[in-house]
C-alpha positions, 0 to 999 in steps of 0.5 A: 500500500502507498502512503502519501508523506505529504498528509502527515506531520511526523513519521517514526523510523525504526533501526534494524534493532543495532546501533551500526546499520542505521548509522550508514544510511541516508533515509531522509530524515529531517533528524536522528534520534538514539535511543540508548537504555543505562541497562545496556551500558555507558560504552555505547558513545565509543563503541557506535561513535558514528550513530552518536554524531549523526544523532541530532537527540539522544534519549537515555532510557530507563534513568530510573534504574540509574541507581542500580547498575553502573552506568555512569551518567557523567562518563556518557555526557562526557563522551557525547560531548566530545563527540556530538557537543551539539546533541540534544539530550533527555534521560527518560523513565517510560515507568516513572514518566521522567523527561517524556514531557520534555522530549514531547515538548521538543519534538512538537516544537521540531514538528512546528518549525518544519512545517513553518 
């Protein structure tokens, strides 16, 4: 089925489930997003530098669970900044509802100017 892109405001595009293959490919976008879980580790910045320079947002997932691994928030807003200074990012909790307000407010706000 075809889907005319001029109908709508928004389209999500999900990666193949790493943080390599997205990284290499023009699709188009306006702007990229990683999602990143503190469960996964603080590693992610080095090991998938390219994902994290090309990520205009990134969203730290999972912030709840922050005093219980170690994942250590300064060491990863360190590395993104030395790789993406530019990044927007937001630590969310899809439990506790931490930060969601903010990345909507962001995102709507991305929306408008778009289609100023």
């Amino acid at each position: 089925q075809e889907l005319s892109v001029d109908d709508l405001d928004l389209i999500f595009i999900e990666n193949v489930g790493n943080l390599v293959c997205p990284a290499e490919f023009d699709l188009g976008e306006d702007f990229r997003t990683v999602v990143i879980s503190i469960t996964e580790g603080n590693d992610k910045p080095l090991k998938y530098p390219l994902i994290f320079r090309e990520a205009r947002v990134i969203l730290v997932n999972k912030i709840d669970l922050l005093p219980y691994t170690d994942f250590s928030l300064d060491k990863f807003e360190e590395d993104i900044a030395r790789i993406n200074p530019a990044a927007e990012v937001f630590l969310l909790s899809g439990r506790t509802g931490q930060g969601i307000e903010d990345w909507i407010r962001w995102l709507i706000k991305e929306v408008r100017v778009k289609g100023a």
